[in-house]
C-alpha positions as CSV (number, residue, x, y, z in Angstrom):
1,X,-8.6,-31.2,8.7
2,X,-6.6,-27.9,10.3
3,X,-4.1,-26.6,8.4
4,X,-0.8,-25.1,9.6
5,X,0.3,-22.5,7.8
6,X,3.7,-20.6,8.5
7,X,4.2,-17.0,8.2
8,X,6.0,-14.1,9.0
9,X,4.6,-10.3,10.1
10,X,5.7,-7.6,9.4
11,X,5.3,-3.4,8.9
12,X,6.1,-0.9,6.9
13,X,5.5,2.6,8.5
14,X,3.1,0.2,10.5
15,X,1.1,-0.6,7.6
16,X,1.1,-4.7,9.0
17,X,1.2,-7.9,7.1
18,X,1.1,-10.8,6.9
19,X,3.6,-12.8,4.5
20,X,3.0,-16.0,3.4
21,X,5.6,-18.0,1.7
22,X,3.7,-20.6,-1.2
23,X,6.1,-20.4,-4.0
24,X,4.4,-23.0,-6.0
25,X,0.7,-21.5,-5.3
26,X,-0.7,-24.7,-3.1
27,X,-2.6,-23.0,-0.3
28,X,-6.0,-22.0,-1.1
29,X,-6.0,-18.3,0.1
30,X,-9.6,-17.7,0.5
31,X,-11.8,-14.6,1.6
32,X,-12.7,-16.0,4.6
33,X,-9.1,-17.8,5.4
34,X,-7.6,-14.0,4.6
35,X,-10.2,-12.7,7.0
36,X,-9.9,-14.9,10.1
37,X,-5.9,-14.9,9.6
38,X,-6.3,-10.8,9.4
39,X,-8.6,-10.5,12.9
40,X,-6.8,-8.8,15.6
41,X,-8.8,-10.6,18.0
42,X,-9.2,-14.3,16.6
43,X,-6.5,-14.0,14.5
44,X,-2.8,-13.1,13.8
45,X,-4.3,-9.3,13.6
46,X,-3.0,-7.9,10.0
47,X,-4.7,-4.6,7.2
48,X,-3.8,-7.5,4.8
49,X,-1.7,-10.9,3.6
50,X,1.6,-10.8,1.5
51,X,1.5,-14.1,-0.7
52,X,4.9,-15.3,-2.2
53,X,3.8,-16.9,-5.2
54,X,5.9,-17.2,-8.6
55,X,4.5,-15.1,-11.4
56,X,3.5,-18.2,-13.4
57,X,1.3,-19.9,-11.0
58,X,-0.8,-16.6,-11.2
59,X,0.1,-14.2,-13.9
60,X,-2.4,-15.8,-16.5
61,X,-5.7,-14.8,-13.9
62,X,-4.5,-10.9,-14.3
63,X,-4.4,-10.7,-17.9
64,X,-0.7,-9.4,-17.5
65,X,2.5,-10.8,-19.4
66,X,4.5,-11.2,-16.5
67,X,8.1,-12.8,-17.0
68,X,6.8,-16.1,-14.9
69,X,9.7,-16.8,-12.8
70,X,10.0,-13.2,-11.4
71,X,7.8,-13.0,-7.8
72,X,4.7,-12.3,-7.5
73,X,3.2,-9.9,-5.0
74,X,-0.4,-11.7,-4.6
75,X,-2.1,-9.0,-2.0
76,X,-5.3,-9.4,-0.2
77,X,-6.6,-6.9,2.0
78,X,-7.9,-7.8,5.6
79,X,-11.7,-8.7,4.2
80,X,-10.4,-11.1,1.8
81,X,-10.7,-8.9,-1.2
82,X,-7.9,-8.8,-3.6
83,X,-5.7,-5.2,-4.5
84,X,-3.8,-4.6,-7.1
85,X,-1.0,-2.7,-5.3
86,X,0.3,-1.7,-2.3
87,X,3.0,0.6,-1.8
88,X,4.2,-0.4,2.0
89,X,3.4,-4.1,1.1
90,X,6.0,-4.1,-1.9
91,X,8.9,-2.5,0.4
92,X,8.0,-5.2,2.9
93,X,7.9,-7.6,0.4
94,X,11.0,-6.8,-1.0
95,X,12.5,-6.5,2.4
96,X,11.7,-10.4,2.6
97,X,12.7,-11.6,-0.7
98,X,16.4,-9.7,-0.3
99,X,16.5,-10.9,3.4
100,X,15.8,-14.3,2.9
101,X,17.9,-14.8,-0.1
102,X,15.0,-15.6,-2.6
103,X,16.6,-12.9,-4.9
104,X,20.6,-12.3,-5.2
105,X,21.0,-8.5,-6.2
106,X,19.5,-5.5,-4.7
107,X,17.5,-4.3,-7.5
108,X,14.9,-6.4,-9.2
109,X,11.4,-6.3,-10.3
110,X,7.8,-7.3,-8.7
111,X,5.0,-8.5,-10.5
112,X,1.8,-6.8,-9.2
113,X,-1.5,-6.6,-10.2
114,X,-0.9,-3.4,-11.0
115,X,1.7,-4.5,-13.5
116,X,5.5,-4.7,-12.7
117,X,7.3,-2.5,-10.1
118,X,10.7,-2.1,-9.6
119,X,12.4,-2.1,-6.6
120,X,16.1,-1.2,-4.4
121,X,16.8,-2.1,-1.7
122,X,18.9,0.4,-0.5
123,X,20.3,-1.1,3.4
124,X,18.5,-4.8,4.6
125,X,19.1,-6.9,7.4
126,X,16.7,-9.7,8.2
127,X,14.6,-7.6,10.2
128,X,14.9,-3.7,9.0
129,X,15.1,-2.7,6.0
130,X,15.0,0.6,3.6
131,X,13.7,0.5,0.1
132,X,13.0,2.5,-3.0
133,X,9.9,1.7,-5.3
134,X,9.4,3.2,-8.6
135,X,5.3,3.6,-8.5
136,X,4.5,4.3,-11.9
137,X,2.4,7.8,-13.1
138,X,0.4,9.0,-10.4
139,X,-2.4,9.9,-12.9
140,X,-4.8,12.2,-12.0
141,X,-8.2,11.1,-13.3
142,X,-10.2,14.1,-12.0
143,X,-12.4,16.0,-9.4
144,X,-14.6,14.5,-6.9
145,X,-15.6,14.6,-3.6
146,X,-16.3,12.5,-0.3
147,X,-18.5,12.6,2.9
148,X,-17.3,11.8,6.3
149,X,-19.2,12.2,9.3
150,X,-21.2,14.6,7.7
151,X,-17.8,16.8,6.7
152,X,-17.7,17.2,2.6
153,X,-13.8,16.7,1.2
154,X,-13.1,18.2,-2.5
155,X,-10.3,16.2,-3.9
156,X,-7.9,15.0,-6.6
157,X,-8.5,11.2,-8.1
158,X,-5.4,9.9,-8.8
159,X,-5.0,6.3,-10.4
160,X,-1.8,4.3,-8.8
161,X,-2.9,1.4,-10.4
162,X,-5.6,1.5,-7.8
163,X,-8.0,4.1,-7.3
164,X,-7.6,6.9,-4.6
165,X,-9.2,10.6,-3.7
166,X,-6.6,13.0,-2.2
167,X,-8.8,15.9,-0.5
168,X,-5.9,18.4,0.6
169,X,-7.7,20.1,3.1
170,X,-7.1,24.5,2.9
171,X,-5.9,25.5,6.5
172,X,-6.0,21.9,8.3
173,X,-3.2,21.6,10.4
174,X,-1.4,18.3,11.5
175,X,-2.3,18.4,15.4
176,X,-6.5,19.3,14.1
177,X,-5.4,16.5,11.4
178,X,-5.1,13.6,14.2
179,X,-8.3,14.8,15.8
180,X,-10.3,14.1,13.2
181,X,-12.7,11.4,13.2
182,X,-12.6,8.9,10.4
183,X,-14.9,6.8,9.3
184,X,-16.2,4.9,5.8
185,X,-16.8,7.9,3.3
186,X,-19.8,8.2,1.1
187,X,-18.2,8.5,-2.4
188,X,-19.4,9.2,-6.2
189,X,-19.6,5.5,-7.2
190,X,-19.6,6.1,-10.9
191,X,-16.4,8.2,-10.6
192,X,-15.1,5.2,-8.2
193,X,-16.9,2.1,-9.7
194,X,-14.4,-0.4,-7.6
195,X,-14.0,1.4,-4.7
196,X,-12.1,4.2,-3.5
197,X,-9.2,4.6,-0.9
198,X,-9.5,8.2,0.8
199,X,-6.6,10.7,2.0
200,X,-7.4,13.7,4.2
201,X,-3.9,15.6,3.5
202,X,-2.6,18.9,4.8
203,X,-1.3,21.9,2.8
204,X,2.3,21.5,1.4
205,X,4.7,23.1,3.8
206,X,8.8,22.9,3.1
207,X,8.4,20.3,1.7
208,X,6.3,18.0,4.0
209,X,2.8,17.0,4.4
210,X,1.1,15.4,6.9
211,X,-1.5,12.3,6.3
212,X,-4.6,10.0,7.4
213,X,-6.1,7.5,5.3
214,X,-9.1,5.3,4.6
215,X,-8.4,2.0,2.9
216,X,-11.1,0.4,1.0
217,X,-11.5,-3.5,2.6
218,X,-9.2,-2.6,5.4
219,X,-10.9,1.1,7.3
220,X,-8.3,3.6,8.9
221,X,-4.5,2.3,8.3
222,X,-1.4,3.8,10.1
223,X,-0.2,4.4,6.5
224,X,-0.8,3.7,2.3
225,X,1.8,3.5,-0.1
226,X,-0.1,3.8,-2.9
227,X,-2.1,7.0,-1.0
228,X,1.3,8.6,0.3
229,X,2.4,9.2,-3.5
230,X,-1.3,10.3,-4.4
231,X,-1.2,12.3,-1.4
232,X,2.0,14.0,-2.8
233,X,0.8,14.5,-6.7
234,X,-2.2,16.2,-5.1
235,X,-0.4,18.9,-2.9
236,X,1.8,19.8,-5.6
237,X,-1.0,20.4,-7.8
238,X,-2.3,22.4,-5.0
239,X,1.0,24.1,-4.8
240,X,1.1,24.9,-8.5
241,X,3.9,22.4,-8.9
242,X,3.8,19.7,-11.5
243,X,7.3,18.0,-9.7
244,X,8.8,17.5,-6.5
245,X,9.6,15.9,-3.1
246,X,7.4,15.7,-0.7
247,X,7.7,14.2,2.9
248,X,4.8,12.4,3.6
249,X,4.1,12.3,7.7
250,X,1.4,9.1,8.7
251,X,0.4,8.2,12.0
252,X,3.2,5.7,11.9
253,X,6.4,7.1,10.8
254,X,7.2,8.9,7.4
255,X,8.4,8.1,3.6
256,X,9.3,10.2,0.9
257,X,8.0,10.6,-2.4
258,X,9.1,11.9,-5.8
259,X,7.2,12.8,-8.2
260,X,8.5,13.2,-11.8
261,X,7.4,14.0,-15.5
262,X,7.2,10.3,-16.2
263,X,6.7,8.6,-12.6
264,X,7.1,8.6,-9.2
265,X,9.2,7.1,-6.4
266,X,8.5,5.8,-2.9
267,X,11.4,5.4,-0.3
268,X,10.8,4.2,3.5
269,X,11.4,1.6,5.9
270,X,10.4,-1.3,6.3
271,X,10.3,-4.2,9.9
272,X,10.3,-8.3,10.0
273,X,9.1,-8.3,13.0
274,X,7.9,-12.5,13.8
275,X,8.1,-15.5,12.4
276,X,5.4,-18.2,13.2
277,X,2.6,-21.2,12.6
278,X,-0.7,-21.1,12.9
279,X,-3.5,-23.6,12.5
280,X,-6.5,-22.9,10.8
């Protein structure tokens, strides 16, 4: 029997998704539902689905004490596989709950699996929107390296609540930066055991650095969340700096990041961009 499903799509620094609206949890969002939904040929075309679930129809398959009637962030990236976080996705997720009066204030939390985040929207119509996230520690969890294309990357592991390497590359400048040629990197899998999202990052220069990034279960996005603040803990480090602001520049568009003593903060836009049924 098909299925319609509605939906909404969306981007945030053109990181897209899809959101789905199932507040009680009665669509069975499998792998190969997320998959077909995420083709850009066959399907609506997405890097990964947005589902709108209450906390309580989910919270107890995450091990997390999650207040159950806050939302729930229930991510999937574009082969299916489920994330714990995702920076972009929580501003656009945000954007919608504000927007669509599902919450009544501008600041409020998001259950993730990455535990809770809080959010602000800071200015929200029903298609743009800008909004401050408060990430959590960007811990660093070590050394390690990657291979792409036969290029070796030295970088920083930082934990966001999922697991990236930020290679700040010495002398790389942003016009070599969008030259290079990304592809799936080779990685130390015991240092990176469920995967590992990769950031090839510039040097710190007032204040900005420039970005590309390779998603695990997704490939090459126009942006990370998650990675952006990574991105920013590692060129301070690189800097000498403990603290700061960074801009971060992706292929599509640009955020800012603080990083603090006890946390970090993610601030950007986010765009509504379609609403719409489909039929699987």
């Amino acid at each position: 029997m098909n299925q319609a499903i509605f939906f909404a799509k969306g981007h945030a620094t053109e990181n897209d998704f899809i959101i789905i609206s199932d507040e009680d949890a009665q669509l069975d969002l499998t792998p190969q539902m997320v998959a077909q939904l995420c083709d850009r040929r066959a399907g609506i075309g997405a890097d990964g689905i947005l589902r709108v679930v209450k906390a309580k129809h989910i919270a107890d398959s995450t091990g997390l004490s999650i207040d159950p009637e806050l939302w729930f962030m229930d991510y999937r990236n574009a082969d299916g596989s489920l994330a714990e976080m995702c920076g972009n996705g929580v501003r656009l997720f945000s954007h919608w709950l504000y927007s669509r009066g599902l919450v009544d204030t501008t600041s409020f939390d998001i259950g993730t699996r990455a535990g809770l985040r809080h959010v602000e929207v800071l200015s929200a119509d029903k298609f743009d929107a800008t909004v401050r996230v408060e990430m959590g520690e960007a811990e660093v969890t070590g050394l390690s390296t990657c291979q792409i294309d036969e290029q070796t990357y030295a970088g920083l592991g930082v934990d966001m609540g999922n697991p990236h390497l930020a290679c700040v590359v010495p002398g790389l400048t942003a016009e070599a930066l969008t030259k290079l040629e990304l592809k799936a990197p080779d990685f130390d899998t015991d240092f990176f055991p469920h995967g590992v999202n990769v950031e090839i990052v510039t040097e710190l220069q007032d204040g900005i650095t420039n970005m590309r990034v390779w998603e695990r279960g997704v490939g090459e996005t126009r942006s990370c969340g998650t990675g952006t603040v990574a991105a920013a803990r590692a060129v301070l480090a690189d800097a000498g700096e403990g603290e700061g602001v960074v801009t971060v520049r992706v292929p599509g568009g640009e955020v800012e990041v603080e990083i603090t003593e006890t946390g970090s903060t993610l601030t950007g836009p986010s765009k509504i961009l379609a609403l719409g049924e489909v039929t699987l």
